[in-house]
C-alpha positions in Angstrom: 41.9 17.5 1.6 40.0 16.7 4.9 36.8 19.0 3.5 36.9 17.4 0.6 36.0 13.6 2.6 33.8 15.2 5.0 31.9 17.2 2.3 31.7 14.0 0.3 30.7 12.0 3.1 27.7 14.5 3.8 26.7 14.1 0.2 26.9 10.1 0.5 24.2 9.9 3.9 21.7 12.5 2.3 19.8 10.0 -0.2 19.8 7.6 3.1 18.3 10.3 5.6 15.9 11.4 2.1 14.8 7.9 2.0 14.6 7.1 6.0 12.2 10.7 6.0 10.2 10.0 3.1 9.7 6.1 4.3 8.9 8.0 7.8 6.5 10.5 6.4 5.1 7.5 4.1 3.9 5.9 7.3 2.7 8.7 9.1 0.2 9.3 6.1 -0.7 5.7 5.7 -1.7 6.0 9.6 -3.5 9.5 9.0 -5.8 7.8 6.4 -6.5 4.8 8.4 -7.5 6.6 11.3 -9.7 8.8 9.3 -11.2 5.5 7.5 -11.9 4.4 11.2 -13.5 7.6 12.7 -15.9 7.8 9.5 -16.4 3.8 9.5 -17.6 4.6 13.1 -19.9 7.3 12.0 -21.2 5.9 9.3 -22.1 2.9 11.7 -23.1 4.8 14.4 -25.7 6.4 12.5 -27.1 3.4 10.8 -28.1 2.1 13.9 -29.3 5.0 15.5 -31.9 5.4 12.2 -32.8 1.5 12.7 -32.9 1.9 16.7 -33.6 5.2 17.8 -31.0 6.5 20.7 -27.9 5.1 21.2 -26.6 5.5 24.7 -23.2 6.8 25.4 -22.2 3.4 26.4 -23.0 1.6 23.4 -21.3 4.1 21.1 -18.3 4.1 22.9 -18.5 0.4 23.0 -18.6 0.9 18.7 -15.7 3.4 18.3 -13.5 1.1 19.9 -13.8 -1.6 16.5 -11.4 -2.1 14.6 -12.1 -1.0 10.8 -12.8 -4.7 10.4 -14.8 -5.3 13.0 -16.9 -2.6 12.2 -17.6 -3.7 8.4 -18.7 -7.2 10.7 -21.2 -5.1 12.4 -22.4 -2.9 9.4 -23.5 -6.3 7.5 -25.3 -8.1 10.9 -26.3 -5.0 11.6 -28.9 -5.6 8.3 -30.5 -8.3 10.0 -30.5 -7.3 14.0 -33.9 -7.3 14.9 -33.9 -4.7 18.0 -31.1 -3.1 20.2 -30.7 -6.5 22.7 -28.9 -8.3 19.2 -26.1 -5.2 19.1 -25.9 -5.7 23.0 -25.1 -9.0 22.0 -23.5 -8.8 19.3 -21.0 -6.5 21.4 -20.9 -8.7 23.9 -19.9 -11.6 22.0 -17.4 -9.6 20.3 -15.4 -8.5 23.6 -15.8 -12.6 24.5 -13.8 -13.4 21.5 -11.1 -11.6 22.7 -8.2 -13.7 23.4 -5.1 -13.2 25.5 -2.1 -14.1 23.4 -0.2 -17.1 24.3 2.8 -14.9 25.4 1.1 -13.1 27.8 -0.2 -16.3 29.7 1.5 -17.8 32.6 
């Protein structure tokens, strides 16, 4: 009779550790595909402005692969109306300024 409960209780926890593992494995994909939006967002941003600029330097694209997806949609569209390289330097610059330390971490 003690098989019988443990065998049943087995049965019971495998649709739980089914669901924990697919949710798990749900995740992990939805973070795949984000990451691969990002790297071709950068790419795709990355190149624009080296048609519109010329050269990027290593700096400066460095600088860009750090954006978040959002962040680099921003710089895409004022991208369209930068008028040389100095406005991305700024527009990088201002973007790192923006930054701000969460009130938790403040003394």
């Amino acid at each position: 009779m003690r098989l019988d409960v443990q065998a049943k209780d087995e049965r019971m926890s495998e649709p739980t550790e089914f669901w924990v593992e697919k949710a798990i494995l749900r995740a992990f994909m939805q973070k795949l595909i984000q990451q691969g939006i990002q790297q071709r967002m950068q790419s795709v941003v990355i190149r624009f402005l080296k048609h519109r600029f010329g050269a990027l330097n290593e700096m400066t694209q460095a600088r860009i692969r750090k954006l978040s997806v959002e962040k680099l949609d921003a710089l895409f569209d004022a991208g369209l109306d930068f008028a040389s390289p100095d406005d991305l330097t700024a527009w990088l610059d201002r973007d790192e300024s923006d930054f701000t330390v969460p009130k938790f971490f403040t003394i």
